[in-house]
N, C-alpha and C positions, 0 to 999 in steps of 0.2 A: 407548670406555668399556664397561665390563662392564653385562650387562644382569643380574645381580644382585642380589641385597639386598646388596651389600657395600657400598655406595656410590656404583655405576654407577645408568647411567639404565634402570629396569624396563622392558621392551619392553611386557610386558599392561599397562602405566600409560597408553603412549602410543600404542598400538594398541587398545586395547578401545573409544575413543571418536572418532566419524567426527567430531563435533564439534570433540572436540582436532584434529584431522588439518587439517580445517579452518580453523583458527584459523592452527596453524603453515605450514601454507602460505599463508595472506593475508600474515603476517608474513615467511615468506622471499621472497615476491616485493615485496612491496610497499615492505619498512625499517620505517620506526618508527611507529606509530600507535596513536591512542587507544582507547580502549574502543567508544566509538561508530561510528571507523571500521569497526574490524573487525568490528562487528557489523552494520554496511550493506554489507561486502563479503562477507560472509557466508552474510548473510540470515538470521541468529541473534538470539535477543532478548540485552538488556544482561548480564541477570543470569547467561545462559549461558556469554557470550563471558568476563564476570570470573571465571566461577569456572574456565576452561578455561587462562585466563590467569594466575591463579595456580597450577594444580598445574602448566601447562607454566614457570612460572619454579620452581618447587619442581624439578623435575627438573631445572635447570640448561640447558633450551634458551632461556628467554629473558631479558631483562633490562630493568628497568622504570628509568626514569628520571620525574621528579618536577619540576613545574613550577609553583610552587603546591597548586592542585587540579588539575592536567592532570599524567593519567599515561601519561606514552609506554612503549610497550611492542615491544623488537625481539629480534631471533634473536642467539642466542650463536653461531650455530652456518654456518659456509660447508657444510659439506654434513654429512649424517645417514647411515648409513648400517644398517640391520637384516640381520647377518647369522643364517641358518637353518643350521647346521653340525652332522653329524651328528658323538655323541661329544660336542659342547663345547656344546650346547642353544643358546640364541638371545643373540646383542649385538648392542647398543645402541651405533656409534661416532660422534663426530662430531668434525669437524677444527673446529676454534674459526676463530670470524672474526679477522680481525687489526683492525678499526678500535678 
């Protein structure tokens, strides 16, 4: 995906916050987990971890599932990749999970 405003995933959206970074890596190793998890694997308070969890599902890397009031939250994505290319500026790819 193009790291663009066209539609693609912005690379300064998901690179500007060590926060973000860490959230989506608790959730690409971990699978599916709640808000409190990921803020005890963390080490983030709650309020940090929901809002990192929502612009990372706004970008399309994660996907929230609903269980009541239990909100699971997991990676869209089998791998991410940020390329630096001179000429064509920065993207944002990610091969989608198949489950």
């Amino acid at each position: 995906m193009s790291g663009d405003r066209r539609g693609g995933i912005d690379a300064e959206e998901l690179l500007g916050s060590r926060g973000r970074i860490r959230v989506l890596r608790v959730l690409a190793e971990s699978g599916g987990l709640n808000i409190t998890e990921v803020a005890r694997k963390t080490g983030m308070n709650y309020t940090s971890v929901e809002r990192h969890l929502e612009k990372l599902k706004g970008l399309g890397l994660l996907r929230e599932k609903r269980y009541g009031k239990i909100r699971i939250f997991e990676a869209t994505f089998r791998t991410v990749v940020i390329r630096f290319e001179r000429g064509k500026g920065v993207r944002v790819e990610k091969t989608p999970d198949r489950t």
